[in-house]
SEVO-728260 format. One record per atom (N, C-alpha, C, O): atom name; x, y, z; residue number from 1; residue in three letters. Coordinates in steps of 0.05 Angstrom, whole numbers, plus 5000, padded with zeros to 4 digits. Atoms other than C-alpha are relative to their C-alpha. Example, Ala and Ser with C-alpha at 12.3 -4.5 7.8 and 13.67 -1.06 7.14 Angstrom:
2
<node atome="N" X="5018" Y="4976" Z="5000" num="1" residu="ALA"/>
<node atome="CA" X="5246" Y="4910" Z="5156" num="1" residu="ALA"/>
<node atome="C" X="5018" Y="5024" Z="5000" num="1" residu="ALA"/>
<node atome="O" X="5039" Y="5024" Z="5013" num="1" residu="ALA"/>
<node atome="N" X="4984" Y="4976" Z="4999" num="2" residu="SER"/>
<node atome="CA" X="5273" Y="4979" Z="5143" num="2" residu="SER"/>
<node atome="C" X="4985" Y="5022" Z="5014" num="2" residu="SER"/>
<node atome="O" X="4995" Y="5044" Z="5018" num="2" residu="SER"/>
***
This chain:
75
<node atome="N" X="4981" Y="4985" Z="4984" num="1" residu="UNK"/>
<node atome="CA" X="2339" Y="0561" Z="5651" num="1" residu="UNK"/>
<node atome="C" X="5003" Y="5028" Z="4987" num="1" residu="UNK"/>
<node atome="O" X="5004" Y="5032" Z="4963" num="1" residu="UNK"/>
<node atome="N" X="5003" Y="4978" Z="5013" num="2" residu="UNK"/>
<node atome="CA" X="2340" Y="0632" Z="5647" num="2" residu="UNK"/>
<node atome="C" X="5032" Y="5006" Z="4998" num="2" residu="UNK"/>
<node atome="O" X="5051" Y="4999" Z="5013" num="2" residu="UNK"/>
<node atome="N" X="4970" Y="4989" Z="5002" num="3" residu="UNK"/>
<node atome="CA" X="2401" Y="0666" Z="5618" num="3" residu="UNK"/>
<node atome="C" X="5013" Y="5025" Z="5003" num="3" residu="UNK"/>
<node atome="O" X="5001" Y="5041" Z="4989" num="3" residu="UNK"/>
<node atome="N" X="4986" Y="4982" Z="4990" num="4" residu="UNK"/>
<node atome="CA" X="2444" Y="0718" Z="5642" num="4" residu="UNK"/>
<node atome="C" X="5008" Y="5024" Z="4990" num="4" residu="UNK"/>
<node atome="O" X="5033" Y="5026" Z="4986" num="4" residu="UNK"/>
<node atome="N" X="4983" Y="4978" Z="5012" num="5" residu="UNK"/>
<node atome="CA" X="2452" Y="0784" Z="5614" num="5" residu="UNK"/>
<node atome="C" X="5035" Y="5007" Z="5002" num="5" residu="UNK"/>
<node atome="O" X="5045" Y="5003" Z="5024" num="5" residu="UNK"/>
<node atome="N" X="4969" Y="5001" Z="5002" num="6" residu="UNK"/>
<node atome="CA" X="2529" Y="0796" Z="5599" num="6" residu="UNK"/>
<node atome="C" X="5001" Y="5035" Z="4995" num="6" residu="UNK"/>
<node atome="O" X="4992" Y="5044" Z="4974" num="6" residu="UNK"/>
<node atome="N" X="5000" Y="4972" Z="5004" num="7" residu="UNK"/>
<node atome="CA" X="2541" Y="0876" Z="5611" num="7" residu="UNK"/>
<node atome="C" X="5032" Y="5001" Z="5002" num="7" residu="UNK"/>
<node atome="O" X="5045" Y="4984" Z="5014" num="7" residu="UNK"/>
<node atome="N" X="4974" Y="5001" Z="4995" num="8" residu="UNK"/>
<node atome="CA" X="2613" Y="0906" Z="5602" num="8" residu="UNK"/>
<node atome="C" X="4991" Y="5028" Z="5011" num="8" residu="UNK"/>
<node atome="O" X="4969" Y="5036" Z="5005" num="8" residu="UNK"/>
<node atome="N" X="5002" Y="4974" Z="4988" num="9" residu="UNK"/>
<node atome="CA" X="2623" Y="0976" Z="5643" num="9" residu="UNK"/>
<node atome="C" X="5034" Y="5011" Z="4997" num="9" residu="UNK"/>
<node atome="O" X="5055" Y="4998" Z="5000" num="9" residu="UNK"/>
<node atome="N" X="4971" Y="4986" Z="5009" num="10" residu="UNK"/>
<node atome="CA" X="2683" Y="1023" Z="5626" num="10" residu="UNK"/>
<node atome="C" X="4993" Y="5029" Z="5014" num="10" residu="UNK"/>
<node atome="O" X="4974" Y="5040" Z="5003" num="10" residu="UNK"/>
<node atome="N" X="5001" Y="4981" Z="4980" num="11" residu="UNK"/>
<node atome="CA" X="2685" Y="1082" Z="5676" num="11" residu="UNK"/>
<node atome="C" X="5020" Y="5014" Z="5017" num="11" residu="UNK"/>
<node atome="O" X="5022" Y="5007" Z="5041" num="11" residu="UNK"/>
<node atome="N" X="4978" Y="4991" Z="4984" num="12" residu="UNK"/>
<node atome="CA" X="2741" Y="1123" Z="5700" num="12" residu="UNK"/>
<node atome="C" X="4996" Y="5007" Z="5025" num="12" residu="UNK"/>
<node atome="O" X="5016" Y="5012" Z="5038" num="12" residu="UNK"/>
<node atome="N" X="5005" Y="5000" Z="4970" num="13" residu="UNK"/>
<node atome="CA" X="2707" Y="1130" Z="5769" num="13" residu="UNK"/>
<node atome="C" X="5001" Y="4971" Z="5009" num="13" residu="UNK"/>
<node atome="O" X="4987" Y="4954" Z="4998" num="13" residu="UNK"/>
<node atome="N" X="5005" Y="5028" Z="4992" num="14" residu="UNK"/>
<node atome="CA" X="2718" Y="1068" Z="5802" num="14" residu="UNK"/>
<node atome="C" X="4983" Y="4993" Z="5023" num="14" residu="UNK"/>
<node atome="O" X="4983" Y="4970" Z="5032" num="14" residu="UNK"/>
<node atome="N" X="5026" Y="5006" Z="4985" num="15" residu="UNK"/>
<node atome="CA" X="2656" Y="1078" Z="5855" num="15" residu="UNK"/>
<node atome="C" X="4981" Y="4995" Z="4990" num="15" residu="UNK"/>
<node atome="O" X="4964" Y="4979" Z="4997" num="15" residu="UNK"/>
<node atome="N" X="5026" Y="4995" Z="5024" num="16" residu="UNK"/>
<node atome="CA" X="2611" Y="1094" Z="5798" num="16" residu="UNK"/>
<node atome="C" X="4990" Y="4964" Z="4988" num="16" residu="UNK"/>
<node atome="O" X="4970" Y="4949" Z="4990" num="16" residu="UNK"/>
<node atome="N" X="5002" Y="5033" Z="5011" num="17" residu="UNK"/>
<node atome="CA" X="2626" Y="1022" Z="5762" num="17" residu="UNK"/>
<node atome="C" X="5003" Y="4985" Z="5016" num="17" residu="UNK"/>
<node atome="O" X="5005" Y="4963" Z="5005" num="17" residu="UNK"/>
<node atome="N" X="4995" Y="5015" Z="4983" num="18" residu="UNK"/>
<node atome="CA" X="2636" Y="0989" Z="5826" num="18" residu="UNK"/>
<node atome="C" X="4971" Y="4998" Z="5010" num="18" residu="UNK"/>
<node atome="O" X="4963" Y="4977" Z="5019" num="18" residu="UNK"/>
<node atome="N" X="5016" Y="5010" Z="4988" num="19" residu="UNK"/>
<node atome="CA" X="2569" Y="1008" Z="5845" num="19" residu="UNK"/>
<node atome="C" X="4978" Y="4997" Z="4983" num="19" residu="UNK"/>
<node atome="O" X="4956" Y="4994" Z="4993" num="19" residu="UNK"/>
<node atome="N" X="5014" Y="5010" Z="5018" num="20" residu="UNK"/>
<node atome="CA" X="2536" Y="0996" Z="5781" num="20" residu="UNK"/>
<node atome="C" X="5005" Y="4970" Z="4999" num="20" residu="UNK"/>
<node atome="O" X="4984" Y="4959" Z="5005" num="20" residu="UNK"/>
<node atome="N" X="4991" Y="5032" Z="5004" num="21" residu="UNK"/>
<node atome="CA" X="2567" Y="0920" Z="5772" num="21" residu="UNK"/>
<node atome="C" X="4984" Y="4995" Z="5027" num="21" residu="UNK"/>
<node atome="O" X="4965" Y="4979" Z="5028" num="21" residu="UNK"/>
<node atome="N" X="5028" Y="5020" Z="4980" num="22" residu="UNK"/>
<node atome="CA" X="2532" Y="0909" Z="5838" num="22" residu="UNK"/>
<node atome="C" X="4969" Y="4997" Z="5003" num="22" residu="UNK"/>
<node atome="O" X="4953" Y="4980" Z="5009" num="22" residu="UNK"/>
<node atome="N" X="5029" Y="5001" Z="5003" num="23" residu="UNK"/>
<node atome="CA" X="2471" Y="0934" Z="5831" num="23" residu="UNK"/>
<node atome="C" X="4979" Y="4984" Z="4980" num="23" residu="UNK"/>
<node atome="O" X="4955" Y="4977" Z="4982" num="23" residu="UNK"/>
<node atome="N" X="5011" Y="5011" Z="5017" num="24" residu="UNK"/>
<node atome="CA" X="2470" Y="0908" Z="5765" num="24" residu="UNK"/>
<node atome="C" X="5003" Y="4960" Z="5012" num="24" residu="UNK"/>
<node atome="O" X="4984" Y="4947" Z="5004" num="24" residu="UNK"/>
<node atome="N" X="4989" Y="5027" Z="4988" num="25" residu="UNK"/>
<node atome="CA" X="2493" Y="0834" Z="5797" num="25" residu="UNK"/>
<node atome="C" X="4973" Y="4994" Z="5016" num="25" residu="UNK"/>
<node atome="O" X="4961" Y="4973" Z="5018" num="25" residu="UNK"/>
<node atome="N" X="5021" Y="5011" Z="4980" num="26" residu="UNK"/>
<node atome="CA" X="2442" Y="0838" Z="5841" num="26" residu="UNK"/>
<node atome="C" X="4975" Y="4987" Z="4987" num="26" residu="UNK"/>
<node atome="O" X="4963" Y="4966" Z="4992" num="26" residu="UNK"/>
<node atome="N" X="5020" Y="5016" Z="5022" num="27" residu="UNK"/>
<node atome="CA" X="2394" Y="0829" Z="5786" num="27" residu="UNK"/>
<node atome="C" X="5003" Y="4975" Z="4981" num="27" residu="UNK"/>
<node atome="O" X="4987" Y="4964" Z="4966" num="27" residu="UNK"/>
<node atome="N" X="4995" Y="5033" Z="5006" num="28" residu="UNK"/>
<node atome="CA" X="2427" Y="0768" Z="5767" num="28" residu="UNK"/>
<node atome="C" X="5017" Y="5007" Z="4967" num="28" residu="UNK"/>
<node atome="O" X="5018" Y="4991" Z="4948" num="28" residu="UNK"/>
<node atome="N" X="4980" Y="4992" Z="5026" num="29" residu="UNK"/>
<node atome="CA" X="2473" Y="0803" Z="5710" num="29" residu="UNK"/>
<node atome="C" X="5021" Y="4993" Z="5006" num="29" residu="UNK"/>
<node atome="O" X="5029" Y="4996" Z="5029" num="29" residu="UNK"/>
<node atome="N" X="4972" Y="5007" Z="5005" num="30" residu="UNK"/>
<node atome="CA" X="2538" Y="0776" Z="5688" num="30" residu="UNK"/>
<node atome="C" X="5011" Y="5025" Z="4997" num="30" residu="UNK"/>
<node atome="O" X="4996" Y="5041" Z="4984" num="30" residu="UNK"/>
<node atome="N" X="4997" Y="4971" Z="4999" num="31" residu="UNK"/>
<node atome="CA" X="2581" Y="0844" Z="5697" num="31" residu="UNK"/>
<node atome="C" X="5025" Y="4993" Z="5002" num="31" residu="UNK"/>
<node atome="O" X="5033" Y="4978" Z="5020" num="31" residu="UNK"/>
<node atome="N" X="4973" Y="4998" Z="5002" num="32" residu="UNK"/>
<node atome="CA" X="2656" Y="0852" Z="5670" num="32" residu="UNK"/>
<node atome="C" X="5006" Y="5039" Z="5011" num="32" residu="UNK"/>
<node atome="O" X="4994" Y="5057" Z="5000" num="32" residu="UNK"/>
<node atome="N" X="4986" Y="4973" Z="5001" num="33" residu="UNK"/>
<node atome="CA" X="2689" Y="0921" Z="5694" num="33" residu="UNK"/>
<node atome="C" X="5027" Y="5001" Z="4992" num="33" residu="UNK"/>
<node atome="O" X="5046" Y="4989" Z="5002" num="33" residu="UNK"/>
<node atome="N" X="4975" Y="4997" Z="5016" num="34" residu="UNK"/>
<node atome="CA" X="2741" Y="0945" Z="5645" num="34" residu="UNK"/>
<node atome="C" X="5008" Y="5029" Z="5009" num="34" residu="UNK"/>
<node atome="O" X="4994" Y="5046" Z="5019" num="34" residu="UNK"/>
<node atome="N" X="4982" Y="4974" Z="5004" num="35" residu="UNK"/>
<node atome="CA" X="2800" Y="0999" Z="5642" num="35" residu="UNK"/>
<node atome="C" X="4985" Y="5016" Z="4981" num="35" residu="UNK"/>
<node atome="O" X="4976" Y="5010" Z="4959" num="35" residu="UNK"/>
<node atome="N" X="5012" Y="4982" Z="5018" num="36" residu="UNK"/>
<node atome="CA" X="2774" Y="1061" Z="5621" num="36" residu="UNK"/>
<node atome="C" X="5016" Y="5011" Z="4971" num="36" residu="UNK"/>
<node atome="O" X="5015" Y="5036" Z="4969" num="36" residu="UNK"/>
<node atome="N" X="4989" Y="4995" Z="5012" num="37" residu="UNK"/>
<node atome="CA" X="2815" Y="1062" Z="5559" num="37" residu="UNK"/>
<node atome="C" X="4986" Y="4980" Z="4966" num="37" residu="UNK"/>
<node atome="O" X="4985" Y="4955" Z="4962" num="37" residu="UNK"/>
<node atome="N" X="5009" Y="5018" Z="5011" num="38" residu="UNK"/>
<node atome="CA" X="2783" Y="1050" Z="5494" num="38" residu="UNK"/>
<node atome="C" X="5002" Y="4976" Z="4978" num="38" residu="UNK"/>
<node atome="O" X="4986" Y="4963" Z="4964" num="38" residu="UNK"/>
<node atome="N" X="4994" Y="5020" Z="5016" num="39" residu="UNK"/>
<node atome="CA" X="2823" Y="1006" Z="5460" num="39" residu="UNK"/>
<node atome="C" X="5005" Y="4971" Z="5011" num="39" residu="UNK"/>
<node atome="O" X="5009" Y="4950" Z="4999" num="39" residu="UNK"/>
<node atome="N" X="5008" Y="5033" Z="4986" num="40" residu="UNK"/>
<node atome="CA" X="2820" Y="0952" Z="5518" num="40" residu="UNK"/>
<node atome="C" X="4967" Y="4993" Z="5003" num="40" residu="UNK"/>
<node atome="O" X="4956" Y="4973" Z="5011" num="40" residu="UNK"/>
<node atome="N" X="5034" Y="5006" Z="4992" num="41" residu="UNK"/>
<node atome="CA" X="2747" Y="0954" Z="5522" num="41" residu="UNK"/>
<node atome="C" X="4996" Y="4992" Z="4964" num="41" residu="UNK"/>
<node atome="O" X="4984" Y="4970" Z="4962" num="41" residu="UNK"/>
<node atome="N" X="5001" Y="5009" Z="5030" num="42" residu="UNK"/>
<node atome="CA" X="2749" Y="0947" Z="5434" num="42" residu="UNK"/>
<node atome="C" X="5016" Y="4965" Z="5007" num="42" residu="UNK"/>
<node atome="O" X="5007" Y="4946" Z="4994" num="42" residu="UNK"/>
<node atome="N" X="4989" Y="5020" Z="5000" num="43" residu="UNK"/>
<node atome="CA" X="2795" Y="0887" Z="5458" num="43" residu="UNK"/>
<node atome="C" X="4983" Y="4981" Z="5013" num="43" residu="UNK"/>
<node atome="O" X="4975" Y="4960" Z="5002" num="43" residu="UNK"/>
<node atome="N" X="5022" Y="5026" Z="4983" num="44" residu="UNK"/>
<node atome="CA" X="2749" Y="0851" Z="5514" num="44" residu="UNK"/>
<node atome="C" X="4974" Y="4997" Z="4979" num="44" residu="UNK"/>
<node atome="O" X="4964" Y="4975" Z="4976" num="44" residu="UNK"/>
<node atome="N" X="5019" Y="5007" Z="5014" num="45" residu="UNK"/>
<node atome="CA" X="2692" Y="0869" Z="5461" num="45" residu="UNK"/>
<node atome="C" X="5009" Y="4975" Z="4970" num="45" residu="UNK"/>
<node atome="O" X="4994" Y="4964" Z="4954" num="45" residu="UNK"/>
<node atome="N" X="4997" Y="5014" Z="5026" num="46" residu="UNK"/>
<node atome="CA" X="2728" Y="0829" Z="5407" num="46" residu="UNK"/>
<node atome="C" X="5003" Y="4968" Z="5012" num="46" residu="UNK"/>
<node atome="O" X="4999" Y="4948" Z="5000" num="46" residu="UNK"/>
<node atome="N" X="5000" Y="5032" Z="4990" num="47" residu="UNK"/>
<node atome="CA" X="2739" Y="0768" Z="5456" num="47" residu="UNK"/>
<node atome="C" X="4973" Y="4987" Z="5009" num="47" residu="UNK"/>
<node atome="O" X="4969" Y="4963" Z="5007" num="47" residu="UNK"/>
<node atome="N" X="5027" Y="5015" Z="4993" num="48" residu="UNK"/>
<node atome="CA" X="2668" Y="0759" Z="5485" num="48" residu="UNK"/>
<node atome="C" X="4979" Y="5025" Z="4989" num="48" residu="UNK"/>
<node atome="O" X="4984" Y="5049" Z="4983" num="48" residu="UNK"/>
<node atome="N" X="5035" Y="4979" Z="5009" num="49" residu="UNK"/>
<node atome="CA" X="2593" Y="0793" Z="5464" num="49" residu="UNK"/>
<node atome="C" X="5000" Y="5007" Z="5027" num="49" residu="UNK"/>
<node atome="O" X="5008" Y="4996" Z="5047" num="49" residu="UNK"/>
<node atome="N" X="5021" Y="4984" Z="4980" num="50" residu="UNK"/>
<node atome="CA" X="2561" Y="0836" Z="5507" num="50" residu="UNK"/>
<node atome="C" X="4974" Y="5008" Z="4990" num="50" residu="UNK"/>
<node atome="O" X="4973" Y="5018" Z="4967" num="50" residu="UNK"/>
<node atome="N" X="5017" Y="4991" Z="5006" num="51" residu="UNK"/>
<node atome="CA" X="2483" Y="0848" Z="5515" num="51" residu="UNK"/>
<node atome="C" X="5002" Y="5022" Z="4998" num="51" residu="UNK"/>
<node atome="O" X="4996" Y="5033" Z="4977" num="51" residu="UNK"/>
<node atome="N" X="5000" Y="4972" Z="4982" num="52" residu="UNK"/>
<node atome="CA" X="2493" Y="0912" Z="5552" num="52" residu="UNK"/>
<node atome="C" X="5040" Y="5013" Z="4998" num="52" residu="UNK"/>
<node atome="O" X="5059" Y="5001" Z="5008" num="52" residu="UNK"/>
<node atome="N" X="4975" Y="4983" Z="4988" num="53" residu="UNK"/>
<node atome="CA" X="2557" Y="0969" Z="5545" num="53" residu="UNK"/>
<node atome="C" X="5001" Y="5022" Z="5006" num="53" residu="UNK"/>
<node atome="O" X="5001" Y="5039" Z="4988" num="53" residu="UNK"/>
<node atome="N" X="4990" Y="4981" Z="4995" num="54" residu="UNK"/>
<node atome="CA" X="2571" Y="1019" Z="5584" num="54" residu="UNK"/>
<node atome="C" X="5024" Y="5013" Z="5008" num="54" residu="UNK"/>
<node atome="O" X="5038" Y="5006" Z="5027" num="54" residu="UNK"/>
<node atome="N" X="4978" Y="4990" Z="4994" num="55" residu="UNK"/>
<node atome="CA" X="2621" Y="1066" Z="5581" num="55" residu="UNK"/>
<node atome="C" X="4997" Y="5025" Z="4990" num="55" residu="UNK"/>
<node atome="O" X="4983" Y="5036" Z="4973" num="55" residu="UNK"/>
<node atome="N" X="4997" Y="4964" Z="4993" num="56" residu="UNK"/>
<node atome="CA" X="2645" Y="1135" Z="5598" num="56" residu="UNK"/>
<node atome="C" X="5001" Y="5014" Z="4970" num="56" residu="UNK"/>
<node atome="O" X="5010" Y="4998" Z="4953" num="56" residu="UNK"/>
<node atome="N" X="4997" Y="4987" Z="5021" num="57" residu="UNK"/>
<node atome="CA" X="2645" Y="1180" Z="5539" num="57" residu="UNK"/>
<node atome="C" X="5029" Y="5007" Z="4991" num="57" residu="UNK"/>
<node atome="O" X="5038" Y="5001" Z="4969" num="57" residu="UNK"/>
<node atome="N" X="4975" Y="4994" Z="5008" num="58" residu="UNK"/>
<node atome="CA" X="2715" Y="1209" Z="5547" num="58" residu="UNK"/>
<node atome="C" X="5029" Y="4978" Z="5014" num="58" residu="UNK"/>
<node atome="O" X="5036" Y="4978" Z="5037" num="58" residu="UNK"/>
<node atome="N" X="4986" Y="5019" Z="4994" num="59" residu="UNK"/>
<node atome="CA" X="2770" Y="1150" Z="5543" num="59" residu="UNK"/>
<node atome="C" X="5025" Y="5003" Z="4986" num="59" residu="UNK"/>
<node atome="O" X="5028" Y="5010" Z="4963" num="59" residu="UNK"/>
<node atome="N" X="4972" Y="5002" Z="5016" num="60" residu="UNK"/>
<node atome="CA" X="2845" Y="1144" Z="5530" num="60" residu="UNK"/>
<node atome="C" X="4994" Y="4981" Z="4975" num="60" residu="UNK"/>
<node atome="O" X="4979" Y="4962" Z="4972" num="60" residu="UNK"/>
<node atome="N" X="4991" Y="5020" Z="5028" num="61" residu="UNK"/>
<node atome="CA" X="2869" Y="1119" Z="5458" num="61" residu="UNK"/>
<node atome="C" X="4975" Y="5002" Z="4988" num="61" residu="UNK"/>
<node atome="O" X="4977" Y="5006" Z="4964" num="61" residu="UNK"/>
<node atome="N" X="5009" Y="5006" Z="5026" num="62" residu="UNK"/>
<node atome="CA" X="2804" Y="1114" Z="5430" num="62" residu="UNK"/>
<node atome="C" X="4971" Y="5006" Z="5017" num="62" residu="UNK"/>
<node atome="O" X="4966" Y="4991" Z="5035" num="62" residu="UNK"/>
<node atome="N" X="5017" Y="4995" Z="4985" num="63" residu="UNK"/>
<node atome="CA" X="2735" Y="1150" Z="5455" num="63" residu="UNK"/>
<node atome="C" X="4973" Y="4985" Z="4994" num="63" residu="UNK"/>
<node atome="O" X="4966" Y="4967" Z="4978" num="63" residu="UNK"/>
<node atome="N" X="5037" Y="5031" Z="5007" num="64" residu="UNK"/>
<node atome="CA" X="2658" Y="1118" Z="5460" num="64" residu="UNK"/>
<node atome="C" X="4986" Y="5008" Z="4974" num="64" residu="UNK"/>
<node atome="O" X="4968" Y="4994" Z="4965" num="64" residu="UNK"/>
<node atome="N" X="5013" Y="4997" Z="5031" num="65" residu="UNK"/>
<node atome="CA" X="2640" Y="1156" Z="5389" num="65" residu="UNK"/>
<node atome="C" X="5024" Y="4979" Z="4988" num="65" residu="UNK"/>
<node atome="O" X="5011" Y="4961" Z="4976" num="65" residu="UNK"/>
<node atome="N" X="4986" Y="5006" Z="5012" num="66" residu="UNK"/>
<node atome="CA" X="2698" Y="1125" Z="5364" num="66" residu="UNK"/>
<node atome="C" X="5003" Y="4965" Z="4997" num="66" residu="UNK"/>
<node atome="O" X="5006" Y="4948" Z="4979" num="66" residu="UNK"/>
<node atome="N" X="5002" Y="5035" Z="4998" num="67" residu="UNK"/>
<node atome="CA" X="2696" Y="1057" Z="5393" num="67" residu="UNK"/>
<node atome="C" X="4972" Y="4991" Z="4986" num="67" residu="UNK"/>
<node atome="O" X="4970" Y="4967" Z="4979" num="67" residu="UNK"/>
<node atome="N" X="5027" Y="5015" Z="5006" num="68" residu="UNK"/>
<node atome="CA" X="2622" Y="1049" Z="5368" num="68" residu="UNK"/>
<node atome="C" X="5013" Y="4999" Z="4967" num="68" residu="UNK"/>
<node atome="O" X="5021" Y="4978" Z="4958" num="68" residu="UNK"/>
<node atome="N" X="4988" Y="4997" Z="5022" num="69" residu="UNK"/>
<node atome="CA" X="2648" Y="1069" Z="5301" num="69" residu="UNK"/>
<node atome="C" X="5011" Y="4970" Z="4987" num="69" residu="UNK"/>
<node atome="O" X="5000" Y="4954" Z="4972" num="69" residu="UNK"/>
<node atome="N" X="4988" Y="5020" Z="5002" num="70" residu="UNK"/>
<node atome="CA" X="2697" Y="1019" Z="5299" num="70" residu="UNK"/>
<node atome="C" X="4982" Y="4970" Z="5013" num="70" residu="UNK"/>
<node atome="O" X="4987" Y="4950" Z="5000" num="70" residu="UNK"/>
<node atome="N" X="5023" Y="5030" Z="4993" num="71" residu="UNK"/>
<node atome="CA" X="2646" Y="0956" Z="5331" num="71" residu="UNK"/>
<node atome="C" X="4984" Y="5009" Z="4976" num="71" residu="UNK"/>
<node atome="O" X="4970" Y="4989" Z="4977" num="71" residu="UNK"/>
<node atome="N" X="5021" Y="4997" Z="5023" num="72" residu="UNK"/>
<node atome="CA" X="2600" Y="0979" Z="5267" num="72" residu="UNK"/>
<node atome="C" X="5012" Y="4990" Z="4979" num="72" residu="UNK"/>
<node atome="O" X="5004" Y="4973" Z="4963" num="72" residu="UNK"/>
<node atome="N" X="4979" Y="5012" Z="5030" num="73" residu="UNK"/>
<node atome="CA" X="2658" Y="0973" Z="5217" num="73" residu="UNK"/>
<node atome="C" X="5001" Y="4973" Z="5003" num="73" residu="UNK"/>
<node atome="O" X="5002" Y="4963" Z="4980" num="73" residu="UNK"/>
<node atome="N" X="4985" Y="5013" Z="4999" num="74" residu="UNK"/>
<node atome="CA" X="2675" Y="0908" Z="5247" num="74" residu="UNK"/>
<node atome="C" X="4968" Y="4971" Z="4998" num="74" residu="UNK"/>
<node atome="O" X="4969" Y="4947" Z="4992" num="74" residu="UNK"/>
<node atome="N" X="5024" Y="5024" Z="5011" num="75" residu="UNK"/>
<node atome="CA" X="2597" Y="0873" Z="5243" num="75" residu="UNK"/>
<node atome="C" X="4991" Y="5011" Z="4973" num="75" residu="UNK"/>
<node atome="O" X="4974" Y="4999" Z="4961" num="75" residu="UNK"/>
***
């Protein structure tokens, strides 16, 4: 059985990540869309893995240099 890529998407446009999660779906990806804010996307990353993350560069509370930062400190 093949298994399912698990992508998270964080995107203050909500067409953009609406029509990424499908396109990516279509390919048979598991696809969470999160609040573009980056200390809920640090939170969904601490409750499940992801293969695949994308997200916007500029994010409330905590930006995508900053969140990687912090996921580096934390493996």
């Amino acid at each position: 059985m093949k298994t399912k890529l698990k992508v998270l998407i964080a995107d203050d446009s909500g067409e953009f990540g609406q029509d990424c999660a499908l396109v990516l779906k279509n390919y048979g990806m598991d696809v969470v869309l999160c609040e573009k804010d980056g200390a809920k996307v640090k939170q969904e990353l601490e409750k499940r893995k992801f293969d695949i993350i994308l997200v916007d560069m500029f994010m409330r509370n905590l930006d995508a240099l900053g969140l990687l930062f912090a996921l580096k400190e934390n493996n």
